[in-house]
PAKOL-300697 format. One record per residue (C-alpha): residue in three letters; x, y, z. Coordinates in nm, 2 decimals. Example, Ala and Ser with C-alpha at 12.3 -4.5 7.8 and 13.67 -1.06 7.14 Angstrom:
2
<mike ALA | c1 1.23 | c2 -0.45 | c3 0.78>
<mike SER | c1 1.37 | c2 -0.11 | c3 0.71>
//
This chain:
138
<mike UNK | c1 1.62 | c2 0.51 | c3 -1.13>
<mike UNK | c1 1.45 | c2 0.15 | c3 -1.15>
<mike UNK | c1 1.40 | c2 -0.03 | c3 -0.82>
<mike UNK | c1 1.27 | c2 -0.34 | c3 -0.96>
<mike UNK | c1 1.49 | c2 -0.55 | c3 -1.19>
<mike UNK | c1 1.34 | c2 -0.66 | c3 -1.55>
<mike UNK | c1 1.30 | c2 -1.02 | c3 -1.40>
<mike UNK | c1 1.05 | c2 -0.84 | c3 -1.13>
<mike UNK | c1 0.93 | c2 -0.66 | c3 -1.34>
<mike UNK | c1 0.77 | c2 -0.91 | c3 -1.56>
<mike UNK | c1 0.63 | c2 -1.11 | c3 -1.32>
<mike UNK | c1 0.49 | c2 -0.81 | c3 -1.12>
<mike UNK | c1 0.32 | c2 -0.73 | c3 -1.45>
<mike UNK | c1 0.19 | c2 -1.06 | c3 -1.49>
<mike UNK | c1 0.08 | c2 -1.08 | c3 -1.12>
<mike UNK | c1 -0.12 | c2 -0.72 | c3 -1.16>
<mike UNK | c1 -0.36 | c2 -0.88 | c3 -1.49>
<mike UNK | c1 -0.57 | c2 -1.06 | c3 -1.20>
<mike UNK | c1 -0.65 | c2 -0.72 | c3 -1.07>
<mike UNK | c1 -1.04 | c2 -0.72 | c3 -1.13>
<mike UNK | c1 -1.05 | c2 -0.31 | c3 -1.05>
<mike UNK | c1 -0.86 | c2 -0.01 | c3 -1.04>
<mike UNK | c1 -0.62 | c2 0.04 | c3 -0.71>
<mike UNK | c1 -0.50 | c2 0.38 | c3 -0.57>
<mike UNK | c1 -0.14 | c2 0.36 | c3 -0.39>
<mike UNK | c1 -0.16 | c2 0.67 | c3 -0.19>
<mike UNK | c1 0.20 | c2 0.78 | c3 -0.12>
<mike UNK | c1 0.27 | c2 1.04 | c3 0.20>
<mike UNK | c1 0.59 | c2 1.14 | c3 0.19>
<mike UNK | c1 0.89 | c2 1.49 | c3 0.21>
<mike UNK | c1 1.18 | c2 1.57 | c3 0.04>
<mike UNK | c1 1.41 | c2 1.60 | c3 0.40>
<mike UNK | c1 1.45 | c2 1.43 | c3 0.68>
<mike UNK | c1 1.30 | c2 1.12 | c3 0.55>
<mike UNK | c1 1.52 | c2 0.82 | c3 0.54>
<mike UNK | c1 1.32 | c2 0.58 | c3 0.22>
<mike UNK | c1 1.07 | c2 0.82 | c3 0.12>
<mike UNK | c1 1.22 | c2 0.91 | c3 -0.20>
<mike UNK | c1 1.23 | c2 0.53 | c3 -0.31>
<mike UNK | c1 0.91 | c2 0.45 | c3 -0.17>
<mike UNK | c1 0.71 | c2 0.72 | c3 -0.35>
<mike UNK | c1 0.98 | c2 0.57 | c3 -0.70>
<mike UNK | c1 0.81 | c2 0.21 | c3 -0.61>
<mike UNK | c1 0.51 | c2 0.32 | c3 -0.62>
<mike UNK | c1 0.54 | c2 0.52 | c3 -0.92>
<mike UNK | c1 0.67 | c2 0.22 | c3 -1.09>
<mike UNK | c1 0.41 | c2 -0.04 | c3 -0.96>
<mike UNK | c1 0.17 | c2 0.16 | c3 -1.11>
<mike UNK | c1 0.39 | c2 0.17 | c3 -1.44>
<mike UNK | c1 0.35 | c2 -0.19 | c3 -1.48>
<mike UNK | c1 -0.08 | c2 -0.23 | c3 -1.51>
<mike UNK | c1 -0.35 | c2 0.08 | c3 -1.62>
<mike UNK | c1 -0.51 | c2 -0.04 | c3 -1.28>
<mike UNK | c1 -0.27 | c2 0.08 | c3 -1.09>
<mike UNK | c1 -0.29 | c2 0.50 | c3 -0.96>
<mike UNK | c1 -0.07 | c2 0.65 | c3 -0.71>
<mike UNK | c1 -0.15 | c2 1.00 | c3 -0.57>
<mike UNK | c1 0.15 | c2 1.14 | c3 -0.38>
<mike UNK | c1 0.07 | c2 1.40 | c3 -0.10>
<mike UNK | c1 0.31 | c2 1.58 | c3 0.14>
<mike UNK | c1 0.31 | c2 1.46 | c3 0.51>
<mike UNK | c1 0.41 | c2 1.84 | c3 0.63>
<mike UNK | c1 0.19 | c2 2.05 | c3 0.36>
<mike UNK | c1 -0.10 | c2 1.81 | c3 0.28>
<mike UNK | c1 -0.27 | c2 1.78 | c3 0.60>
<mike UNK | c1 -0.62 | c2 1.72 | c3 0.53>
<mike UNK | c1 -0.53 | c2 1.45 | c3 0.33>
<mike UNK | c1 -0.29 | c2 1.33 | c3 0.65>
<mike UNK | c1 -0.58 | c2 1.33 | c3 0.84>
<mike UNK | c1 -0.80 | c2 1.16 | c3 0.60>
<mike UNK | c1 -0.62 | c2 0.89 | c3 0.55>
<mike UNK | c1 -0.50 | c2 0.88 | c3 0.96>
<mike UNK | c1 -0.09 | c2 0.86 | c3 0.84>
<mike UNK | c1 0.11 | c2 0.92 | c3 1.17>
<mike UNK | c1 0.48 | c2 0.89 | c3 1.00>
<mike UNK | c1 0.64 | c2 0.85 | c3 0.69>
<mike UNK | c1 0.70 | c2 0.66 | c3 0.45>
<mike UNK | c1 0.37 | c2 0.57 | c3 0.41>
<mike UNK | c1 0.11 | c2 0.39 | c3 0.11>
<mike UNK | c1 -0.23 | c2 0.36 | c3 0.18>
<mike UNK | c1 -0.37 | c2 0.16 | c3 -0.04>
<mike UNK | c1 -0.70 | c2 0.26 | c3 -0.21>
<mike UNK | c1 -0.89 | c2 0.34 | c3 0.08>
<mike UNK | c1 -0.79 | c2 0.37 | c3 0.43>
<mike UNK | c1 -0.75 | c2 -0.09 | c3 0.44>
<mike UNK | c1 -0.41 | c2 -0.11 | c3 0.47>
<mike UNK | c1 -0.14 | c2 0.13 | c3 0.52>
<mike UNK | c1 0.24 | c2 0.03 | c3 0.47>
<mike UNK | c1 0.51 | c2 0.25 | c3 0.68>
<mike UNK | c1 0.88 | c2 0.22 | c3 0.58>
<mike UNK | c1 0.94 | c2 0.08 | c3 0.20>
<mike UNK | c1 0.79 | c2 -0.22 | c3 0.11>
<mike UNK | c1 1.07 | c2 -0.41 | c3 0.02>
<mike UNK | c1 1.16 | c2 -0.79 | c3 0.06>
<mike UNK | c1 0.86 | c2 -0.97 | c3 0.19>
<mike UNK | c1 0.72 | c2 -0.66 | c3 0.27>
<mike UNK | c1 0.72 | c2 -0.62 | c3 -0.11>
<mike UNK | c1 0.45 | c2 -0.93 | c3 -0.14>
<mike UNK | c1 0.23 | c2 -0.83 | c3 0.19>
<mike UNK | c1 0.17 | c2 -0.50 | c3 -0.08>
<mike UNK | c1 0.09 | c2 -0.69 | c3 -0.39>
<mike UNK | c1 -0.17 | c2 -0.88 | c3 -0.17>
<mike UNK | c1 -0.32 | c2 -0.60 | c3 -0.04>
<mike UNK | c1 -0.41 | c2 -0.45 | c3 -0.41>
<mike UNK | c1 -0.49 | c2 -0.80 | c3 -0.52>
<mike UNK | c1 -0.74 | c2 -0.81 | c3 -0.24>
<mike UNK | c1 -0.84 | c2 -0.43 | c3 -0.28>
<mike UNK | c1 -0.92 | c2 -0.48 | c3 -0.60>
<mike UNK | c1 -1.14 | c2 -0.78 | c3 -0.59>
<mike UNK | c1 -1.35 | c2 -0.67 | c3 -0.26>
<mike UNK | c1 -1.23 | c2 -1.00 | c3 -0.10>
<mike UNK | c1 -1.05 | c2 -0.99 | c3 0.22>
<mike UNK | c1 -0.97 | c2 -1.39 | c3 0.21>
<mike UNK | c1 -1.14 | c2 -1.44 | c3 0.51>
<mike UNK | c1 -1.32 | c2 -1.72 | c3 0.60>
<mike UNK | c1 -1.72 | c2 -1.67 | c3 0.64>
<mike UNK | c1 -1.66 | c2 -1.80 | c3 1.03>
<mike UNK | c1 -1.41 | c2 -1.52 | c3 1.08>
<mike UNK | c1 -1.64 | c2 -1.23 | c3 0.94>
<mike UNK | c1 -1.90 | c2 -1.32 | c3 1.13>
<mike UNK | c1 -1.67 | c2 -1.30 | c3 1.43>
<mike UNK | c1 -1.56 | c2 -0.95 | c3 1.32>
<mike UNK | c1 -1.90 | c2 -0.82 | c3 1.29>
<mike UNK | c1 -1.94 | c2 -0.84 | c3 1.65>
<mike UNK | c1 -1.69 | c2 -0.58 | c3 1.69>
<mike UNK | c1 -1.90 | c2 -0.30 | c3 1.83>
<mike UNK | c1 -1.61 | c2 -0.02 | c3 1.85>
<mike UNK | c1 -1.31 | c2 0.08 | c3 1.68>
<mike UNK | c1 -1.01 | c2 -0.10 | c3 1.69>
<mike UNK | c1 -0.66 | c2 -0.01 | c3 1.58>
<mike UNK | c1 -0.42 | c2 -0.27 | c3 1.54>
<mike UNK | c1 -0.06 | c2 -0.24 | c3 1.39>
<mike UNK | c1 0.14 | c2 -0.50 | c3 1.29>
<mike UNK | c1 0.56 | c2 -0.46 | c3 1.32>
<mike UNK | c1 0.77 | c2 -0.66 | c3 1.05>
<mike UNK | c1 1.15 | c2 -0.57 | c3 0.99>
<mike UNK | c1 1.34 | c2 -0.70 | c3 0.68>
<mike UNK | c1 1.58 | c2 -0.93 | c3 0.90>
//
């Protein structure tokens, strides 16, 4: 079952040529009780259709905890992508959809997009921080 339409496709394909190196989608996910999980781990799958630089790894949320703790997923449906830089819960669809294309882009090329200023700032950070941004489709 596709998720994306041919027209997405296509430009997701075109989109995924700037990638300058490979990108790991890692999907958590389980077969019940998991409203989206089933097409999330499909999106991926397809994503990483579209571009040789593109790999998804799919673990269990239940069975596969070491690699739940690795990558600090607390629910499901989740993609981490490459390393633990971004993780998306729920589906990335709508604009979510572009917040994960951004994140590879960025993955891939090393570059955050931030200005020099705002690194600097960050580097004055002298714990660890967890911060969690909500969105909703609507």
């Amino acid at each position: 079952m596709a998720l994306l339409s041919e027209e997405i496709k296509k430009e997701v394909q075109i989109e995924l040529q700037g990638l300058k190196n490979e990108v790991k989608l890692i999907v958590f996910t389980q077969e019940i009780e998991c409203e989206y999980c089933n097409e999330n781990r499909l999106l991926a799958e397809e994503i990483a259709s579209l571009s040789d630089k593109i790999k998804v790894e799919v673990y269990n949320f239940t069975l596969d905890k070491n690699k739940v703790e690795e990558y600090k997923i607390d629910k499901i449906p989740a993609i981490a992508v490459c390393d633990e830089t971004g993780k998306d819960y729920g589906i990335p669809a709508g604009y979510e959809f572009t917040s994960l294309m951004e994140a590879m882009r960025m993955v891939s090329s090393g570059e955050s997009g931030l200005l020099e200023e705002s690194k600097k700032e960050l580097q004055k950070l002298n714990k660890p921080m967890h911060i969690q941004v909500f969105v909703t489709l609507t």
